[in-house]
N, C-alpha and C positions, 0 to 999 in steps of 0.2 A: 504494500500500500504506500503511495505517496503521501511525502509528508506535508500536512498543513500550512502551504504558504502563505504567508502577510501580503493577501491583494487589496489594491484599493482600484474600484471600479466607479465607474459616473456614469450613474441613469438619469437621462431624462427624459420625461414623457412632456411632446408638445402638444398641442391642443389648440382648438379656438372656440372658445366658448361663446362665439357668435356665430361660428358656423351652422352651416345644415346639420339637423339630428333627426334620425328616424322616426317614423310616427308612432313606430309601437315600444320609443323611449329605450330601445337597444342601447348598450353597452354602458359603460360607467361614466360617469361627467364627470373626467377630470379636472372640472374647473372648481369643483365642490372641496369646500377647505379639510370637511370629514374625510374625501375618496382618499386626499394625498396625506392626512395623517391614520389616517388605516395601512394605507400600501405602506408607508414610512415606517411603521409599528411591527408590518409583518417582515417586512426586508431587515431589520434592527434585531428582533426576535430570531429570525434564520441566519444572519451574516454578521450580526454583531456589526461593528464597526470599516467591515471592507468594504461597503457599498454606501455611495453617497447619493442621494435622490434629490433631482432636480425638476423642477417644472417652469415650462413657458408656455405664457398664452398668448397665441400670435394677436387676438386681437384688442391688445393692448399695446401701447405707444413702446416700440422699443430704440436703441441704441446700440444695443448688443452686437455685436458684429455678428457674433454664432448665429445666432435668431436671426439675424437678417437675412444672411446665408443661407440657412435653412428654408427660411421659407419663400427664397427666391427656387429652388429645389424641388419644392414642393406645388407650387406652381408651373412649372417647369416642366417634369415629372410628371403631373396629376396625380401625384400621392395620395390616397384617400389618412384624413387623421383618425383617432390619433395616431403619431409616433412613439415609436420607443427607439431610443438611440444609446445605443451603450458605449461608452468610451469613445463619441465620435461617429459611429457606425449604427444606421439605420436598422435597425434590427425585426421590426415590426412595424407593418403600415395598416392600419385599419383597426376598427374596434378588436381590443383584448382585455383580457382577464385578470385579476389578479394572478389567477395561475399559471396564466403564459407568460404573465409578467417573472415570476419566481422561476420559470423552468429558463425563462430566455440566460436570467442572473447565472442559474446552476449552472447549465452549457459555458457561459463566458469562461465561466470560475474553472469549469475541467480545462476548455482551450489554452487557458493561460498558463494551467498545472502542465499540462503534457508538454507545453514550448519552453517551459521552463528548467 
Protein backbone atom coordinates (compact mmCIF):
# COMPACT_ATOMS: atom_id res chain seq x y z
CA UNK A 1 0.00 0.00 0.00
CA UNK A 2 1.18 3.55 -0.75
CA UNK A 3 1.91 5.70 1.74
CA UNK A 4 -0.21 8.75 2.66
CA UNK A 5 0.94 11.79 0.86
CA UNK A 6 0.49 15.50 2.13
CA UNK A 7 -1.63 16.71 -1.01
CA UNK A 8 -3.13 19.90 -1.22
CA UNK A 9 -5.64 20.19 -4.05
CA UNK A 10 -8.14 23.36 -5.23
CA UNK A 11 -11.75 22.78 -6.06
CA UNK A 12 -13.66 24.85 -7.51
CA UNK A 13 -17.16 24.67 -8.47
CA UNK A 14 -18.23 27.66 -10.86
CA UNK A 15 -21.70 28.59 -11.40
CA UNK A 16 -24.08 31.25 -12.32
CA UNK A 17 -26.73 31.72 -10.22
CA UNK A 18 -28.44 33.64 -12.91
CA UNK A 19 -28.37 31.28 -15.33
CA UNK A 20 -30.98 28.83 -16.85
CA UNK A 21 -32.09 26.15 -14.33
CA UNK A 22 -34.21 23.26 -15.18
CA UNK A 23 -37.86 23.24 -14.49
CA UNK A 24 -38.08 20.24 -12.44
CA UNK A 25 -35.22 22.37 -10.12
CA UNK A 26 -32.59 19.57 -11.05
CA UNK A 27 -29.23 19.43 -9.45
CA UNK A 28 -27.90 21.42 -6.49
CA UNK A 29 -27.78 25.56 -6.45
CA UNK A 30 -24.45 26.13 -5.81
CA UNK A 31 -25.10 29.42 -5.21
CA UNK A 32 -26.88 28.46 -1.98
CA UNK A 33 -24.57 29.46 1.07
CA UNK A 34 -25.98 25.87 2.90
CA UNK A 35 -24.82 23.65 -0.65
CA UNK A 36 -21.11 25.15 -0.24
CA UNK A 37 -20.92 24.62 3.42
CA UNK A 38 -22.35 21.16 3.29
CA UNK A 39 -19.99 20.06 0.31
CA UNK A 40 -17.15 22.16 2.53
CA UNK A 41 -18.01 19.97 5.67
CA UNK A 42 -18.02 16.76 3.79
CA UNK A 43 -14.62 17.38 1.65
CA UNK A 44 -13.03 18.49 5.47
CA UNK A 45 -14.78 15.21 7.17
CA UNK A 46 -13.09 12.96 4.08
CA UNK A 47 -9.79 14.98 3.23
CA UNK A 48 -9.04 16.71 6.26
CA UNK A 49 -7.03 19.51 5.24
CA UNK A 50 -5.80 18.41 1.59
CA UNK A 51 -8.46 19.80 -0.22
CA UNK A 52 -9.35 23.49 -0.46
CA UNK A 53 -12.85 24.49 -1.87
CA UNK A 54 -13.51 27.30 -3.81
CA UNK A 55 -16.42 29.00 -5.44
CA UNK A 56 -17.22 31.49 -8.38
CA UNK A 57 -20.34 32.99 -9.41
CA UNK A 58 -19.95 34.14 -12.96
CA UNK A 59 -22.77 36.30 -12.51
CA UNK A 60 -21.38 38.45 -10.34
CA UNK A 61 -18.83 41.43 -11.09
CA UNK A 62 -15.53 39.81 -11.26
CA UNK A 63 -11.72 40.92 -11.75
CA UNK A 64 -10.29 37.71 -11.26
CA UNK A 65 -8.38 36.84 -14.16
CA UNK A 66 -9.10 32.87 -13.58
CA UNK A 67 -12.86 33.70 -13.67
CA UNK A 68 -12.43 35.76 -16.50
CA UNK A 69 -10.60 33.11 -18.34
CA UNK A 70 -12.90 30.75 -17.60
CA UNK A 71 -15.60 31.98 -18.49
CA UNK A 72 -14.58 33.31 -21.70
CA UNK A 73 -14.09 29.14 -22.14
CA UNK A 74 -17.08 28.50 -21.21
CA UNK A 75 -18.73 30.52 -23.67
CA UNK A 76 -16.41 29.43 -26.14
CA UNK A 77 -16.85 25.80 -25.55
CA UNK A 78 -20.67 25.96 -24.73
CA UNK A 79 -19.84 24.35 -21.54
CA UNK A 80 -23.03 23.43 -19.89
CA UNK A 81 -22.58 24.72 -15.77
CA UNK A 82 -21.97 23.97 -13.23
CA UNK A 83 -18.05 23.25 -13.33
CA UNK A 84 -15.93 21.47 -11.26
CA UNK A 85 -12.35 22.34 -11.80
CA UNK A 86 -9.64 20.61 -9.82
CA UNK A 87 -6.28 22.03 -9.73
CA UNK A 88 -6.87 24.19 -12.89
CA UNK A 89 -8.52 21.32 -14.93
CA UNK A 90 -12.11 21.09 -15.97
CA UNK A 91 -13.16 18.06 -14.54
CA UNK A 92 -16.99 18.14 -14.71
CA UNK A 93 -19.32 20.19 -16.99
CA UNK A 94 -22.88 19.87 -16.17
CA UNK A 95 -25.04 19.34 -13.14
CA UNK A 96 -23.26 16.99 -10.36
CA UNK A 97 -23.58 15.54 -7.07
CA UNK A 98 -22.02 15.75 -4.03
CA UNK A 99 -20.94 12.27 -4.96
CA UNK A 100 -19.39 12.94 -8.08
CA UNK A 101 -18.09 15.71 -6.57
CA UNK A 102 -16.15 13.28 -3.71
CA UNK A 103 -15.34 10.43 -6.22
CA UNK A 104 -13.97 13.37 -8.99
CA UNK A 105 -11.57 14.56 -5.29
CA UNK A 106 -10.73 10.50 -4.60
CA UNK A 107 -9.53 9.93 -8.51
CA UNK A 108 -7.34 13.25 -8.22
CA UNK A 109 -5.84 12.10 -5.00
CA UNK A 110 -4.93 8.31 -6.51
CA UNK A 111 -3.51 10.34 -9.98
CA UNK A 112 -1.38 12.36 -7.95
CA UNK A 113 -0.31 9.18 -5.55
CA UNK A 114 0.80 6.93 -8.48
CA UNK A 115 2.87 10.14 -10.30
CA UNK A 116 4.37 10.53 -7.33
Amino acid sequence: MLPMVKLSIQITIIYDSEGETCDARCGIDWSSAEAIALINQRIKERFDDRVELGYVDLSKPSTNHRALKLNQAIKTENLPLPLLVIDGQVRISGQFDTHLLLDAIDAEIEIKQNKG
